[in-house]
C-alpha positions as CSV (number, residue, x, y, z in Angstrom):
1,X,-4.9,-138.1,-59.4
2,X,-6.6,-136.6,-62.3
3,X,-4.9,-134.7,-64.7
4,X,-6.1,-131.5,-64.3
5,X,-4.6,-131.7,-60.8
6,X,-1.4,-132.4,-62.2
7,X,-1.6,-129.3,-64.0
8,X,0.3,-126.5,-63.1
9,X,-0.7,-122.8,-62.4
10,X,1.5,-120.6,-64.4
11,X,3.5,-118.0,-62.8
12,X,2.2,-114.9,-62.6
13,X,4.8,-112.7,-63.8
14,X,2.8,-109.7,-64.2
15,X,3.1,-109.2,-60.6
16,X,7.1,-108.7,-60.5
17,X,6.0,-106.6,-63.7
18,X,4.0,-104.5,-61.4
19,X,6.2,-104.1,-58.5
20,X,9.7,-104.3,-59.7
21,X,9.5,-100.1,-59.8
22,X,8.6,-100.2,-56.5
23,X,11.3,-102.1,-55.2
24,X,13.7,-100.6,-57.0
25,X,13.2,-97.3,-55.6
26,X,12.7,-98.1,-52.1
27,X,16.0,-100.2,-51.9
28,X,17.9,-97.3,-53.1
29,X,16.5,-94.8,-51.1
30,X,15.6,-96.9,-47.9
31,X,17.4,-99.8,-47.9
32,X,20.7,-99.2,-49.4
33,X,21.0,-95.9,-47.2
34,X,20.3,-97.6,-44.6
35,X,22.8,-101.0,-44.7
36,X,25.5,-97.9,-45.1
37,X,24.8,-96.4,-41.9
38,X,24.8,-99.5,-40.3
39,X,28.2,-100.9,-41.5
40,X,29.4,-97.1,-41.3
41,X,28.9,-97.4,-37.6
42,X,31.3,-100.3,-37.4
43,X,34.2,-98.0,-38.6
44,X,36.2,-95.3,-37.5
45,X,38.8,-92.7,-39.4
46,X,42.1,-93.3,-38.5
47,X,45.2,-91.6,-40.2
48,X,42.1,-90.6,-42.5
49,X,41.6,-94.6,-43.6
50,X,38.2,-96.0,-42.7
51,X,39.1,-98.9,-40.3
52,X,37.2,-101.4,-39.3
53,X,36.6,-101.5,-35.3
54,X,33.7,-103.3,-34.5
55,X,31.7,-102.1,-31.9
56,X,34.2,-99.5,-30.5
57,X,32.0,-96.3,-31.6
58,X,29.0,-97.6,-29.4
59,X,31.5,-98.6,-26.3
60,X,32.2,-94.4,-27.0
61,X,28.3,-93.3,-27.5
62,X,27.5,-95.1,-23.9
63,X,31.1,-95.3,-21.9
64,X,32.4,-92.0,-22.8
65,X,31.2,-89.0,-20.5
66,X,31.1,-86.4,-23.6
67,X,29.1,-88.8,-25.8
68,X,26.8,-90.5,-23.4
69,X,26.0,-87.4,-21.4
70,X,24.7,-85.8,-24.9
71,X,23.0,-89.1,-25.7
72,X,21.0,-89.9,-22.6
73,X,19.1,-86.2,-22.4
74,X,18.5,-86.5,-25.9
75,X,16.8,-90.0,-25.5
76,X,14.6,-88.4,-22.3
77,X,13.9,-85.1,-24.0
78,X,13.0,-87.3,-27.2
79,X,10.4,-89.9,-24.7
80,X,9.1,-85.9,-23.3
81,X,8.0,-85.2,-26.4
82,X,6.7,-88.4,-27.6
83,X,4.8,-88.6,-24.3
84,X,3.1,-85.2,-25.2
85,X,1.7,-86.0,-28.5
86,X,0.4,-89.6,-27.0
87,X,-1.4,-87.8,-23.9
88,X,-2.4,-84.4,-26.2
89,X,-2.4,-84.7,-29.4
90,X,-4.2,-88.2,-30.2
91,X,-6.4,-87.9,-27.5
92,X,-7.6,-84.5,-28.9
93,X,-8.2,-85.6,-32.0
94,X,-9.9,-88.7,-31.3
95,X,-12.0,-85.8,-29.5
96,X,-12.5,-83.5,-32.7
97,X,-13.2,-86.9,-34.8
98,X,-16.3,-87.6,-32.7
99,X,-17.7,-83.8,-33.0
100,X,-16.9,-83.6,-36.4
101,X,-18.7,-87.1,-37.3
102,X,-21.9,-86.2,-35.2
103,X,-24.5,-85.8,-38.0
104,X,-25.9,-82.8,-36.5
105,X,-22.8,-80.8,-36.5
106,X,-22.6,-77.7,-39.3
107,X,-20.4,-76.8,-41.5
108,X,-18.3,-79.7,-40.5
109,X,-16.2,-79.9,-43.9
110,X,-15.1,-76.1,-43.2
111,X,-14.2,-77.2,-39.6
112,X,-12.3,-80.2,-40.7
113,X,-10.4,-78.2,-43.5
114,X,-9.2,-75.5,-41.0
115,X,-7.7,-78.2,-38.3
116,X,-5.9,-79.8,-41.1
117,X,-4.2,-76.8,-42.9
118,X,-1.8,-76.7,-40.3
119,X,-0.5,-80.2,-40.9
120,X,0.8,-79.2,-44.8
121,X,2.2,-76.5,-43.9
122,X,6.3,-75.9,-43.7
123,X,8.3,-76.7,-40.4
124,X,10.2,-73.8,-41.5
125,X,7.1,-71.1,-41.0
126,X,5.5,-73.1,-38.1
127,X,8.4,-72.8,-36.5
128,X,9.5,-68.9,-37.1
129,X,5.6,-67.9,-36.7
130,X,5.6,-69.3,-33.2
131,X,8.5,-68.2,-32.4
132,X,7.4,-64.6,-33.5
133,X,3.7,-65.5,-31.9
134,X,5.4,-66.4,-28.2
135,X,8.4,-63.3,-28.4
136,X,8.2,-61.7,-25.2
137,X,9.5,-58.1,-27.1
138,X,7.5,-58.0,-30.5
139,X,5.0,-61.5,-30.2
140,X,1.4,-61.0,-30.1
141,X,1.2,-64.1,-27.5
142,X,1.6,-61.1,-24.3
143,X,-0.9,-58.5,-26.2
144,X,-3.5,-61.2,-26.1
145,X,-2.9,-62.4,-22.8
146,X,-3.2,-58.9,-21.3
147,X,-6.3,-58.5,-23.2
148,X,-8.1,-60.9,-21.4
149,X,-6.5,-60.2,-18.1
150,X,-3.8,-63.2,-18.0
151,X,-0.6,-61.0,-18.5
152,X,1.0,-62.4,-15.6
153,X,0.7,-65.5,-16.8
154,X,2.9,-65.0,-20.0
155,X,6.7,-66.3,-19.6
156,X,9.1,-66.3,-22.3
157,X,8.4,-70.7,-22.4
158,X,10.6,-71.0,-25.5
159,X,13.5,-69.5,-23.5
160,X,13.3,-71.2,-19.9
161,X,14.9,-74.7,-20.1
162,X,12.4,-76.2,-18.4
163,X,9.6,-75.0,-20.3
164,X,11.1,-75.2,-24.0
165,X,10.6,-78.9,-24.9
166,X,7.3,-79.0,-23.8
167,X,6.1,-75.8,-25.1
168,X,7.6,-76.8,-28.4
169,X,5.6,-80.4,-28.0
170,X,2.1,-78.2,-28.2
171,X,3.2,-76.2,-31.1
172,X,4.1,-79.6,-33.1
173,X,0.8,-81.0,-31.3
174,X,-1.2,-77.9,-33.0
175,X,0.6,-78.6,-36.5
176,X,-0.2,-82.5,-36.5
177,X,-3.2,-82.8,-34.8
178,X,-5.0,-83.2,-38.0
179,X,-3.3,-86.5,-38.8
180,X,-5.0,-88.4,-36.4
181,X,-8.7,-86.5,-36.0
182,X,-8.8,-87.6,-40.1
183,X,-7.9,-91.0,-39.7
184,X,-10.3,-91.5,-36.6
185,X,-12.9,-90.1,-38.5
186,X,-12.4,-92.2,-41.3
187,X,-12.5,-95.0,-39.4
188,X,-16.0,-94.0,-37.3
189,X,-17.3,-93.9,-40.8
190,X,-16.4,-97.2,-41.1
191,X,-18.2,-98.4,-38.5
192,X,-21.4,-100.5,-40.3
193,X,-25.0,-98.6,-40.0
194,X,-26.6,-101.6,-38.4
195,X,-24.6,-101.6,-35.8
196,X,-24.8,-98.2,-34.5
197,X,-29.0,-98.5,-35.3
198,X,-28.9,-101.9,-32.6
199,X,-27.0,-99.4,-29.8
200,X,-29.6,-96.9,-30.5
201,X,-32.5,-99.4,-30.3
202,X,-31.1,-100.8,-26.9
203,X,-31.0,-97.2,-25.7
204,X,-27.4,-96.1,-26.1
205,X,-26.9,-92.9,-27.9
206,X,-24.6,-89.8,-27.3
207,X,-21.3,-90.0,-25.7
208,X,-22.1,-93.3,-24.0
209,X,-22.8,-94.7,-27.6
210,X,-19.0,-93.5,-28.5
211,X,-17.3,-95.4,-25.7
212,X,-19.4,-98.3,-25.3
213,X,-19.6,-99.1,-28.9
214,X,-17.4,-97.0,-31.4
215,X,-14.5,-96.5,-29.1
216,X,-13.8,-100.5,-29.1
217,X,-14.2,-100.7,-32.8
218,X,-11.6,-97.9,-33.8
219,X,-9.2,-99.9,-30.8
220,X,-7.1,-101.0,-34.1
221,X,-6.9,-97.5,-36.0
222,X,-6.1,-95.8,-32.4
223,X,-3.0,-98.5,-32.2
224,X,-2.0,-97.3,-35.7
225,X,-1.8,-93.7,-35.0
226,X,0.2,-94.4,-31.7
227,X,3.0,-96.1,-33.7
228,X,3.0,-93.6,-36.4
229,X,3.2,-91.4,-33.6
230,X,6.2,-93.0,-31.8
231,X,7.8,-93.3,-35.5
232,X,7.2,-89.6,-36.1
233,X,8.8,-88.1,-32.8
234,X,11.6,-90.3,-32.8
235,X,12.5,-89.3,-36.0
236,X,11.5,-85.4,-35.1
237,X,14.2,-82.5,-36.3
238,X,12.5,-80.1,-38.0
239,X,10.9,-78.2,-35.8
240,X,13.4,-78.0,-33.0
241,X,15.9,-77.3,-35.6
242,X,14.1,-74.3,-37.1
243,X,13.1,-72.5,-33.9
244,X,15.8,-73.6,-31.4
245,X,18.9,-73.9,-33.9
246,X,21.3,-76.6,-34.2
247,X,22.2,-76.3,-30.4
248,X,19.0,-77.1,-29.3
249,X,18.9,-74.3,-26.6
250,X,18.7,-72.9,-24.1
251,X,21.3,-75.0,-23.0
252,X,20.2,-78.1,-24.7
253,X,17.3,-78.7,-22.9
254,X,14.8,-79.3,-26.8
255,X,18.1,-81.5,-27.8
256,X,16.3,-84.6,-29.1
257,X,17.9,-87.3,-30.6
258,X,17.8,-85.8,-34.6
259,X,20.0,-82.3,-33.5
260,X,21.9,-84.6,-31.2
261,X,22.5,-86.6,-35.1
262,X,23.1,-83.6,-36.7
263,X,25.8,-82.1,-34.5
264,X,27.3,-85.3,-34.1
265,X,28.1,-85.9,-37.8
266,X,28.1,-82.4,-39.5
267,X,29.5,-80.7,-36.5
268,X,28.8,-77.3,-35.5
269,X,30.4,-74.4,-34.4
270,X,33.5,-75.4,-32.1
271,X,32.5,-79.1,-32.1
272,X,33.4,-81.0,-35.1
273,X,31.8,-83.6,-37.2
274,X,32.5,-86.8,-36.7
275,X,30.5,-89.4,-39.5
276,X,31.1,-92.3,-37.9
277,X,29.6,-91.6,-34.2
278,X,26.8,-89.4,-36.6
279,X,26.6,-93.1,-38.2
280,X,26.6,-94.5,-34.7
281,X,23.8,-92.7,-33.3
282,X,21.4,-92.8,-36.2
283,X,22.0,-96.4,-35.7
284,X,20.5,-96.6,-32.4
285,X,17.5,-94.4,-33.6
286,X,17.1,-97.5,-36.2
287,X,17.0,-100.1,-32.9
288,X,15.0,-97.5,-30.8
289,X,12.1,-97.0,-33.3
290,X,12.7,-100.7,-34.8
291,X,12.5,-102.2,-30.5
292,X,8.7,-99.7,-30.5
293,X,7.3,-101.2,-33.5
294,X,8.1,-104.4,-32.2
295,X,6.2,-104.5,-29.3
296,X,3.2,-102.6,-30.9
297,X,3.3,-105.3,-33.5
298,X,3.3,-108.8,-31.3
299,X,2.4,-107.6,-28.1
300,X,-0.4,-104.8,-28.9
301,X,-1.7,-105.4,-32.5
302,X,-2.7,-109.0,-31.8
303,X,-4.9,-107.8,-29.2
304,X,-6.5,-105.8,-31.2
305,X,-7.6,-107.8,-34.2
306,X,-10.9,-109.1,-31.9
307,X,-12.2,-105.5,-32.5
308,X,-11.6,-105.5,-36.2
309,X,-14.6,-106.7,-38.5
C-alpha cells in the first residue's frame, strides 16, 4: 500500500460549523417538546404529585366510555377530512397545474397569483369570512344562489351535523389548493424538453400527452403532496377552531382530533383540563401521523423512484 493511501482525509469540521444552528434549534423546539409529551403521557396527577403510571392514561383514552367515545369520532371526522382534500383538493390542483403550464394559456402568472393568495392568508379571516359568506340571515352565499335560480338549494351546511365537516373540508380545500397546483407545476417544468418533443413526434399531444407521459413522471411529486397532505389534516385545528369554536359543533360533529387535544388538556367550559390525557392524546397523533409516513415511505415511495430521472 502506497502512502498516499495511508493518508488520512481530514475531518471536515466546517460541516458541524454549518449545521450546529440548525440542530440546536430544532431539538428545542421539535424534539425536546416532543420527548416531554411523550414521557408526560406516562404520568398522571395524583394528590397534585406527578406519578408515574405507565400506560394507565391510554388504557383510559381507549377503555373508558367518556374518553374513547370523544376519541374515536374525532379519529373518523379527522380520516373525513383528510379524505376530502386527497379526492378534492390534490386532484384539482394537479388539474389547474396542467392549464396553467399549457404554453398557450394567458395571463397565466395573474391566474396562478390569485389561486395562491388564499393559501397566506389567516385561518382566523378564512374562517370568519366563510362563516359570514354561508350565514343563512346576513351571508351573501343565499343572495347569489337566488340570483341564479338555486335558492332552494341553500341549507345552513355549517350548522347541520351532517354537513359541517365536509362543508368545512371545501373551504380549507379552497384555502390550500394552491400548495399542491405550485408544486405540480414546478415539477411539469421539470420534465426535460426532449422528452416531451419525442411524445409529440410520435403523435401524442394534448391531454393524452399529460397522462401518458407527464402524469408518470410527476408520480413522485404527487406522493409528496399526499403525505404532506395526511401530515397537514392530521395536525388540522385552526380552522375548525376559528369557525366552529372549541366545541367543535353542532354537537361535535367538525371535532377532529386537534379540538378533541385542546379540550382535553386546557379544558373548556364545564369540562376541565386534564394535561396528562391532553399529553396522552397528542401522543397518539405523533403514532397516527408517524404509522402514515411510514407506509408512504417503504411501501409507496420505493415504487416510485422508477419514475424519477
Amino acid at each position: 500500500m502506497s502512502s498516499a493511501d495511508t493518508i488520512r482525509r481530514p475531518f471536515r469540521w466546517h460541516i458541524l460549523v454549518f449545521l450546529a444552528p440548525a440542530i440546536l434549534v430544532y431539538t428545542a423546539f421539535m424534539i425536546v417538546p416532543l420527548a416531554g409529551t411523550l414521557q408526560f403521557s406516562l404520568f398522571r396527577s395524583i394528590d397534585r404529585v406527578q406519578t408515574f403510571v405507565g400506560l394507565d392514561n391510554f388504557r383510559t383514552l381507549f377503555g373508558d366510555p367518556r374518553w374513547s367515545a370523544g376519541f374515536w369520532n374525532a379519529l373518523w371526522n379527522n380520516c373525513w377530512f383528510f379524505i376530502v382534500h386527497m379526492l378534492v383538493q390534490n386532484p384539482v390542483g394537479i388539474l389547474l397545474a396542467a392549464l396553467l403550464s399549457s404554453p398557450k394559456l394567458r395571463f397565466a402568472a395573474l391566474y396562478r397569483t390569485a389561486i395562491f393568495i388564499p393559501t397566506i392568508l389567516s385561518f382566523v379571516i378564512v374562517g370568519f369570512v366563510w362563516k359570514l359568506i354561508l350565514s343563512p340571515l346576513w351571508g351573501i352565499a343565499p343572495w347569489l344562489m337566488s340570483s341564479v335560480g338555486l335558492r332552494g338549494w341553500f341549507a345552513p351546511w355549517l350548522g347541520k351535523e351532517e354537513h359541517a365537516l365536509t362543508a368545512l373540508s371545501l373551504i380549507s380545500v379552497w384555502q390550500f389548493v394552491g400548495i399542491p397546483m405550485m408544486l405540480i407545476y414546478a415539477a411539469l417544468l421539470s420534465i426535460p424538453d426532449e422528452v416531451i418533443e419525442a411524445a409529440e413526434c410520435d403523435g401524442i399531444t394534448g391531454m393524452a400527452q399529460f397522462w401518458k407521459i407527464k402524469l408518470p413522471l410527476i408520480l413522485p411529486s404527487i406522493g409528496i403532496i399526499s403525505i404532506l397532505t395526511f401530515v397537514g389534516n392530521f395536525n388540522a385545528f385552526d380552522l375548525i377552531y376559528t369557525a366552529q369554536g372549541a366545541l367543535a359543533g353542532p354537537n361535535f360533529s367538525t371535532d377532529i382530533l386537534g379540538t378533541f387535544l385542546y379540550r382535553a388538556f386546557f379544558g373548556f367550559q364545564l369540562q376541565l383540563g386534564d394535561p396528562n390525557m391532553g399529553a396522552t392524546i397528542a401522543t397518539m397523533m405523533f403514532f397516527i401521523i408517524l404509522a402514515g409516513v411510514c407506509v408512504y415511505l417503504f411501501a409507496i415511495q420505493t415504487r416510485l423512484r422508477r419514475y424519477q430521472f
